[in-house]
C-alpha positions as protocol buffer text, in pm:
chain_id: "A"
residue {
  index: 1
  type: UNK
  ca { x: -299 y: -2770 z: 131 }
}
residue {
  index: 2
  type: UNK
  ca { x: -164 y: -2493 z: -133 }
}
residue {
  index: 3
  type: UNK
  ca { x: 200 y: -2371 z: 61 }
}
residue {
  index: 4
  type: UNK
  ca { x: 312 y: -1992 z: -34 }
}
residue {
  index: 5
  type: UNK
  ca { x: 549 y: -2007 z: -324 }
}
residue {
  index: 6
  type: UNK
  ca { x: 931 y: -1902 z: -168 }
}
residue {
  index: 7
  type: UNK
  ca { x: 968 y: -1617 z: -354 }
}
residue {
  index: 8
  type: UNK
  ca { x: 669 y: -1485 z: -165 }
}
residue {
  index: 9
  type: UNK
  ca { x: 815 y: -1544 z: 122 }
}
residue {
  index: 10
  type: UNK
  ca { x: 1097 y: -1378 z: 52 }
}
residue {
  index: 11
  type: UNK
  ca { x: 909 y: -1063 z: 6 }
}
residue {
  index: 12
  type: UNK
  ca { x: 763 y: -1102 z: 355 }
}
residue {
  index: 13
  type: UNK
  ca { x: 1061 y: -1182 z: 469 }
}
residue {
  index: 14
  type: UNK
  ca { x: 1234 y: -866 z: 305 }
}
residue {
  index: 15
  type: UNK
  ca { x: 977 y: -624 z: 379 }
}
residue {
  index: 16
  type: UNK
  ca { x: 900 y: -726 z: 715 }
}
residue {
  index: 17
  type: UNK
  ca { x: 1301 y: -743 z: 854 }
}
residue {
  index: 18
  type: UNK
  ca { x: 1332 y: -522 z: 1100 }
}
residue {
  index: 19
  type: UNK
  ca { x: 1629 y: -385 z: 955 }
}
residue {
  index: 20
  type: UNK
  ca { x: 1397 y: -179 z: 687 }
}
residue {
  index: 21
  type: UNK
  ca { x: 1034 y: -115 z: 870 }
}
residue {
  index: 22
  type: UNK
  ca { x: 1169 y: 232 z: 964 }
}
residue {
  index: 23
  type: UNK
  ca { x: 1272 y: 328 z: 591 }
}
residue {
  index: 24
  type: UNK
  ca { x: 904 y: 180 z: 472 }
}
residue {
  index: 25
  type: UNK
  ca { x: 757 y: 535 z: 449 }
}
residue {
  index: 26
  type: UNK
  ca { x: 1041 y: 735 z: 388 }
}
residue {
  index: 27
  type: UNK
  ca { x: 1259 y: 846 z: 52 }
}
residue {
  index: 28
  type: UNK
  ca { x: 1572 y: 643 z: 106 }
}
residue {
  index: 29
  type: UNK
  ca { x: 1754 y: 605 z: -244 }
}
residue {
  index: 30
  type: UNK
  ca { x: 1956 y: 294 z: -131 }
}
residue {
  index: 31
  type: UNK
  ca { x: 1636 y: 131 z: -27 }
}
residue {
  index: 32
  type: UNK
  ca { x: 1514 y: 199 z: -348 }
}
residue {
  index: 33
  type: UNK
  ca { x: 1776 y: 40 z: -505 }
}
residue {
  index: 34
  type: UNK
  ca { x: 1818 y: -227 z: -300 }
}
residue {
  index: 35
  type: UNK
  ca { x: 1432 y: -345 z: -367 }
}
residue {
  index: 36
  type: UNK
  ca { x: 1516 y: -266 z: -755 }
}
residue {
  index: 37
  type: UNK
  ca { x: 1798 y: -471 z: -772 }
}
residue {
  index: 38
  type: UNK
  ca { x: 1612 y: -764 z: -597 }
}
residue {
  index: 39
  type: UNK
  ca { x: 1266 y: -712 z: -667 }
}
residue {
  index: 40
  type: UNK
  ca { x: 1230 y: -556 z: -984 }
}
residue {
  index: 41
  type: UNK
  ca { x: 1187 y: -833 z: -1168 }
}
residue {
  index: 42
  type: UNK
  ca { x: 905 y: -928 z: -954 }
}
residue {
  index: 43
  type: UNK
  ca { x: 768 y: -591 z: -1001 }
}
residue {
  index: 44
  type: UNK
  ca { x: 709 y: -658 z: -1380 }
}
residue {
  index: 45
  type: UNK
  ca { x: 632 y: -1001 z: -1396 }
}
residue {
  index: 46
  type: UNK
  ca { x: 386 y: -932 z: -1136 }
}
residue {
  index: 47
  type: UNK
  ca { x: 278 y: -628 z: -1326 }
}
residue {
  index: 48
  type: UNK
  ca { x: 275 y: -904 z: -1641 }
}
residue {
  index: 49
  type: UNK
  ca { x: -7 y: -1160 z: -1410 }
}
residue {
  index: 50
  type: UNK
  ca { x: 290 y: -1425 z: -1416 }
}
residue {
  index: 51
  type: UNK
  ca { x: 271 y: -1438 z: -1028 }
}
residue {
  index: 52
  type: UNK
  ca { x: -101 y: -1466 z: -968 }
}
residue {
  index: 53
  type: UNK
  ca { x: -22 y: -1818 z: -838 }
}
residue {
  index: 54
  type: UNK
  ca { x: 88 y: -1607 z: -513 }
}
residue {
  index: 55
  type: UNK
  ca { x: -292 y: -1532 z: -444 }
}
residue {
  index: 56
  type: UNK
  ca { x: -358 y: -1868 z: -310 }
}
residue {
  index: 57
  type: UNK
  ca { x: -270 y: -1831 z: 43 }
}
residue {
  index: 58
  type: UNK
  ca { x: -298 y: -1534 z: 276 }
}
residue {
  index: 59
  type: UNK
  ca { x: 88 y: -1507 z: 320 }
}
residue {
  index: 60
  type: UNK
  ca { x: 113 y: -1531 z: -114 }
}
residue {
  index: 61
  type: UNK
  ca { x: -176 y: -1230 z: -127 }
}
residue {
  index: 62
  type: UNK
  ca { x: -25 y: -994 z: 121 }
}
residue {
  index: 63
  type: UNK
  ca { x: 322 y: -1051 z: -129 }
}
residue {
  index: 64
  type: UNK
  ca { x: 180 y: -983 z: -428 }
}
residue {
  index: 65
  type: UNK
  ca { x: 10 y: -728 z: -296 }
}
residue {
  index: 66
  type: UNK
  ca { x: 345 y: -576 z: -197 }
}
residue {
  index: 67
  type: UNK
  ca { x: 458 y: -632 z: -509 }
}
residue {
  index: 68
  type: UNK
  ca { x: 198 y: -424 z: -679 }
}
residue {
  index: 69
  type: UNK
  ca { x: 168 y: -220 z: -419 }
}
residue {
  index: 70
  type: UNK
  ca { x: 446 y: -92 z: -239 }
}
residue {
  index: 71
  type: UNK
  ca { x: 740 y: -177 z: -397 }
}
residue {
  index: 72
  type: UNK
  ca { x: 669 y: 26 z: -764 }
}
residue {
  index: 73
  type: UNK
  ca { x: 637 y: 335 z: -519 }
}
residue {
  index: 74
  type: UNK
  ca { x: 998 y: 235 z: -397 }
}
residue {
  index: 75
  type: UNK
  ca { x: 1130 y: 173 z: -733 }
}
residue {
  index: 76
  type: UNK
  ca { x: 958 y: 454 z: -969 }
}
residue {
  index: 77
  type: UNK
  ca { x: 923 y: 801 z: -728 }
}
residue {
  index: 78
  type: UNK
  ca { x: 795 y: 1048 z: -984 }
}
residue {
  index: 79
  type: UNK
  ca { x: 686 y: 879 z: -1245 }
}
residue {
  index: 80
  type: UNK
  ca { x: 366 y: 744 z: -1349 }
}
residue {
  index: 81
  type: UNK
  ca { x: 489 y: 378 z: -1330 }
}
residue {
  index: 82
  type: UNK
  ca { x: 493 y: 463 z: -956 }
}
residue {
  index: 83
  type: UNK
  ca { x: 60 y: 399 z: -940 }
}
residue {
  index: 84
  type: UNK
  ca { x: 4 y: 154 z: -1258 }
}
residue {
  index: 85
  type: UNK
  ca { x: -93 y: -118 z: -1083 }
}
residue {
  index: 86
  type: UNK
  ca { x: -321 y: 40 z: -825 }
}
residue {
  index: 87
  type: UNK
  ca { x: -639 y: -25 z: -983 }
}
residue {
  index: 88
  type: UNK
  ca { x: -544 y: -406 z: -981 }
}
residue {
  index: 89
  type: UNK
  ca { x: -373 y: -438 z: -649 }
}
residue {
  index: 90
  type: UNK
  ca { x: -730 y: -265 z: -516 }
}
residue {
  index: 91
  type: UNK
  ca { x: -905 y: -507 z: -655 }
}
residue {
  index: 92
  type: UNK
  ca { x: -697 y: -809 z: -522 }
}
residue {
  index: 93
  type: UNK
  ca { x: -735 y: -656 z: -180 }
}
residue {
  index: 94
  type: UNK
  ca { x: -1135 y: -694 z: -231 }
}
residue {
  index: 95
  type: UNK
  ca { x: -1084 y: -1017 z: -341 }
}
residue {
  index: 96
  type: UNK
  ca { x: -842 y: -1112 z: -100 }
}
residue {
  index: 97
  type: UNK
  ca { x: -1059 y: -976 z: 228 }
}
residue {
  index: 98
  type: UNK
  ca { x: -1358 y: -1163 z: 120 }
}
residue {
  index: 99
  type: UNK
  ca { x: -1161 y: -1518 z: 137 }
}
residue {
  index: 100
  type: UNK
  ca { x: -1098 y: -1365 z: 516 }
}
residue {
  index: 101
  type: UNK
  ca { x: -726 y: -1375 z: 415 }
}
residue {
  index: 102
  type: UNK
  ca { x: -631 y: -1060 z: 601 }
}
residue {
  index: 103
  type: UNK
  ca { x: -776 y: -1229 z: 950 }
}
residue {
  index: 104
  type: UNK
  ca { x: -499 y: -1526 z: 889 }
}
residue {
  index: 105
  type: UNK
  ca { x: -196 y: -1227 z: 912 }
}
residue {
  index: 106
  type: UNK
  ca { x: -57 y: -1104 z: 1169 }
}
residue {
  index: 107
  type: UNK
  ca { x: -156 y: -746 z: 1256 }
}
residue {
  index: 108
  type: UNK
  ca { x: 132 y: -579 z: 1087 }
}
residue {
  index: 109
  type: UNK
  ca { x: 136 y: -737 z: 810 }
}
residue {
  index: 110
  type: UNK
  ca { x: -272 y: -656 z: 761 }
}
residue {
  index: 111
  type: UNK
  ca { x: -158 y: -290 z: 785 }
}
residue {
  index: 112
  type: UNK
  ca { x: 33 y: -374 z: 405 }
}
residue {
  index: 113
  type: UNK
  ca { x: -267 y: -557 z: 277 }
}
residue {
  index: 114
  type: UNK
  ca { x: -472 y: -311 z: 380 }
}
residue {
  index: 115
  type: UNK
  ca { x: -301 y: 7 z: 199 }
}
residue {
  index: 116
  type: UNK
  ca { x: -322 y: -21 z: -145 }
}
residue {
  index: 117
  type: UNK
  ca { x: -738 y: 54 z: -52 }
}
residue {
  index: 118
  type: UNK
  ca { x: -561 y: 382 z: 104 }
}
residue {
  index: 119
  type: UNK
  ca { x: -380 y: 492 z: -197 }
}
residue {
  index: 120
  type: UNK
  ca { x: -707 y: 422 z: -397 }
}
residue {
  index: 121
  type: UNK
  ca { x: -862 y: 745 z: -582 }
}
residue {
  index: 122
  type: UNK
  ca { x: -1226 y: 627 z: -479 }
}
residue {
  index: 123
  type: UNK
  ca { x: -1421 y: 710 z: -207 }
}
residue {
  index: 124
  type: UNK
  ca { x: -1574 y: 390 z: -124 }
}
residue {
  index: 125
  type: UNK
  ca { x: -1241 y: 199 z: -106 }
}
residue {
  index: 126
  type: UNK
  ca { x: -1138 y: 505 z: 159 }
}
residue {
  index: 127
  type: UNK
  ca { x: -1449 y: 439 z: 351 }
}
residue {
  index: 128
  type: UNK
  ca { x: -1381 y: 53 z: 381 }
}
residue {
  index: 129
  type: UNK
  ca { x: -970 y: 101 z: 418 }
}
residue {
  index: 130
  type: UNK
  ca { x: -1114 y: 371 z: 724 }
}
residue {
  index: 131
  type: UNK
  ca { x: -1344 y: 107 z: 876 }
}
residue {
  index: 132
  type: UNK
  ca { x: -1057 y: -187 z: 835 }
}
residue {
  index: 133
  type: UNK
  ca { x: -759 y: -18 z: 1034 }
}
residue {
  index: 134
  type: UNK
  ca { x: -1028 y: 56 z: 1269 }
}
residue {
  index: 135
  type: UNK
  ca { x: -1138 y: -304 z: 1350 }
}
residue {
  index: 136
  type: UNK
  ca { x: -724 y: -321 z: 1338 }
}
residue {
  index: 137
  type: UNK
  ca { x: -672 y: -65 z: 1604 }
}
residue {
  index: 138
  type: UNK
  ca { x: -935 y: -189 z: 1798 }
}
residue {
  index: 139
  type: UNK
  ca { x: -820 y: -538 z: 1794 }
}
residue {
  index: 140
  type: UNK
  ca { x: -440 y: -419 z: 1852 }
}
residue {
  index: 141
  type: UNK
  ca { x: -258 y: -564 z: 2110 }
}
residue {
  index: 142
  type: UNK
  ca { x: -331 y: -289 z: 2412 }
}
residue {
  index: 143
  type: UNK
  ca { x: 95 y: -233 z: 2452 }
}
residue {
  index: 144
  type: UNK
  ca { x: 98 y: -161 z: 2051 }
}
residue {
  index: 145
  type: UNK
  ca { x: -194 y: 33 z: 1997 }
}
residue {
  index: 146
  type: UNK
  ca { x: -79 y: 369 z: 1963 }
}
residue {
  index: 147
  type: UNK
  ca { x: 104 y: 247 z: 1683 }
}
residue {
  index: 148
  type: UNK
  ca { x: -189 y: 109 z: 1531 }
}
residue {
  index: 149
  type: UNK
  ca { x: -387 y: 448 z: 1623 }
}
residue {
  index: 150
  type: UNK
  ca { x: -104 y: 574 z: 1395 }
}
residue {
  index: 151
  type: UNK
  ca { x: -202 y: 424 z: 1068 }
}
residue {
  index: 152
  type: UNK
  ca { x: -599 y: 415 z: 1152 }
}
residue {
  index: 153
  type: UNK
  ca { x: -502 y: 880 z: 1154 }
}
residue {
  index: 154
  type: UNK
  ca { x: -322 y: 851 z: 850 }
}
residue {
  index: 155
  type: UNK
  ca { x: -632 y: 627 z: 668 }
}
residue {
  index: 156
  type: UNK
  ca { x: -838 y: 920 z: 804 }
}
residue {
  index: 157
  type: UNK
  ca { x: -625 y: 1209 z: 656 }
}
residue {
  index: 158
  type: UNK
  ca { x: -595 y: 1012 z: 303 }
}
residue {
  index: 159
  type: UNK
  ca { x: -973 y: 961 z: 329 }
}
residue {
  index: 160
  type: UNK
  ca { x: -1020 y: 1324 z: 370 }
}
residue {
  index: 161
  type: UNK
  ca { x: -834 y: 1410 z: 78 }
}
residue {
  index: 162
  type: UNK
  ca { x: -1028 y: 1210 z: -118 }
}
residue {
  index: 163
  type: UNK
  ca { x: -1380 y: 1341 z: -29 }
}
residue {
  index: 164
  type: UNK
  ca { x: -1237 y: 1651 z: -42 }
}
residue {
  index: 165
  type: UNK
  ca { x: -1074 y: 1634 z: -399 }
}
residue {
  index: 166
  type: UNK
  ca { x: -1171 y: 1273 z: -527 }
}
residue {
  index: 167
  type: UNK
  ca { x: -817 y: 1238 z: -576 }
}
residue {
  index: 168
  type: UNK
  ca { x: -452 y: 1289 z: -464 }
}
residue {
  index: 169
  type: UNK
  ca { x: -352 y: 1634 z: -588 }
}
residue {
  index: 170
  type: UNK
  ca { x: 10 y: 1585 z: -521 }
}
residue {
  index: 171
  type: UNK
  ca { x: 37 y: 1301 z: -766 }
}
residue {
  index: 172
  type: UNK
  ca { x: -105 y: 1571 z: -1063 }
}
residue {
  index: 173
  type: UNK
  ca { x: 207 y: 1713 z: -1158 }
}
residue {
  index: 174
  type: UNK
  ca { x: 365 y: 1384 z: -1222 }
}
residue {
  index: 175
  type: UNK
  ca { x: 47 y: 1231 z: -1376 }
}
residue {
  index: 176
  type: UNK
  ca { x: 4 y: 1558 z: -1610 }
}
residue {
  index: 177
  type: UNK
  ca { x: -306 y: 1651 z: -1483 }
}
residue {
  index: 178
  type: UNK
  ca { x: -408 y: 2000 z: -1418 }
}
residue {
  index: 179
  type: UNK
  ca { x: -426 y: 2136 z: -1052 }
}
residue {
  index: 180
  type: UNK
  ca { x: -748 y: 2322 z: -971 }
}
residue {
  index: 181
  type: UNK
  ca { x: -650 y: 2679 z: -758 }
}
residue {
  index: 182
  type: UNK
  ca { x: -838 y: 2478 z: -409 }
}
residue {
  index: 183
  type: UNK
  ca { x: -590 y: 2173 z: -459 }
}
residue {
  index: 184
  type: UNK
  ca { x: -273 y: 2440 z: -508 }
}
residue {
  index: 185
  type: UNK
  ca { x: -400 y: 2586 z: -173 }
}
residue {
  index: 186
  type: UNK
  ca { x: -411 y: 2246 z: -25 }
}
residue {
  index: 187
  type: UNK
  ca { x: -36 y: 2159 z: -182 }
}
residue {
  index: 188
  type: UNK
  ca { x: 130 y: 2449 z: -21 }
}
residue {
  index: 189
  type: UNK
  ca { x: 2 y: 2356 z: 332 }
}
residue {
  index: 190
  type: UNK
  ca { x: 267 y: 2155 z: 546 }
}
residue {
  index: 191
  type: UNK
  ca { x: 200 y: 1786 z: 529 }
}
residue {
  index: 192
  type: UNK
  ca { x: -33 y: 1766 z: 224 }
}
residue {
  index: 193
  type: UNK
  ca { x: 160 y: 1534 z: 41 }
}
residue {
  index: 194
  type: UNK
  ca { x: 74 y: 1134 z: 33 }
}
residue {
  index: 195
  type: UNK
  ca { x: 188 y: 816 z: -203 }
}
């Protein structure tokens, strides 16, 4: 049997210590320098395909995944660099979910193999991200599922952004695209901005 390569693991390990979960969603610049300065050269050679050898097991996926995923918002807020590997780590979530990979994590760690589908710019990736924190929630431990419930809203808010705009509008000033006068409106209302 193919074993997770240990610097996988220590991903999991770093992302999942209980010493960081609160800072996952916030902007901490000593977090963000702390994953640079230890994971940055993962970032690129991921970023490169050297560490597609990860995707063999479940635990090796959800790292990569973090890799591609996560830790590039850590390590480049505003700039592009922050969403270049998106499109791929999407498409290694597809991949990954029909080997049943996610079902062989524990719930947690499904909500990080789960979200690059809820950063995705398509609609149809928000649908399916929508319907797989629900199946999450519902299958949440009953003394943890509020905090589940948590992450199944904020699928649904990123999901409405989507069908409402087909993309994040608070990304468009970084990307160089032009804001339309309805996403503007949307940008100046209290919450409106997502990763």
């Amino acid at each position: 049997m193919t074993s997770t390569p240990p610097e996988a693991l220590s991903v999991l390990a770093f992302w999942f210590d209980p010493a960081h979960t609160a800072k996952w969603f916030q902007s901490d610049p000593a977090f963000d320098a702390q994953i640079r300065e230890q994971f940055g050269d993962h970032v690129d050679a991921a970023a490169a395909g050297r560490l597609n050898h990860w995707l063999t097991t479940p635990s090796g996926w959800l790292a990569l995944l973090i890799v591609l995923d996560q830790f590039p918002r850590n390590i480049y807020r505003n700039d592009p660099r922050a969403w270049r590997q998106d499109l791929r780590a999407q498409q290694m979530v597809v991949s990954g979910l029909d080997e049943d990979f996610d079902r062989q994590l524990p719930p947690i760690q499904r909500v990080f193999a789960y979200m690059p589908l809820q950063h995705a710019e398509d609609i149809g990736l928000q649908h399916r991200c929508v319907q797989l924190f629900g199946d999450l929630c519902n299958s949440a431990p009953a003394n943890e599922r509020d905090h589940y419930t948590d992450f199944l809203d904020y699928a649904r808010r990123h999901e409405s952004v989507i069908a409402r705009f087909g993309r994040f509008p608070h990304r468009n000033a970084v990307l160089g695209r032009a804001t339309t006068p309805e996403e503007k409106a949307y940008l100046a209302e209290p919450g409106s901005g997502f990763s």
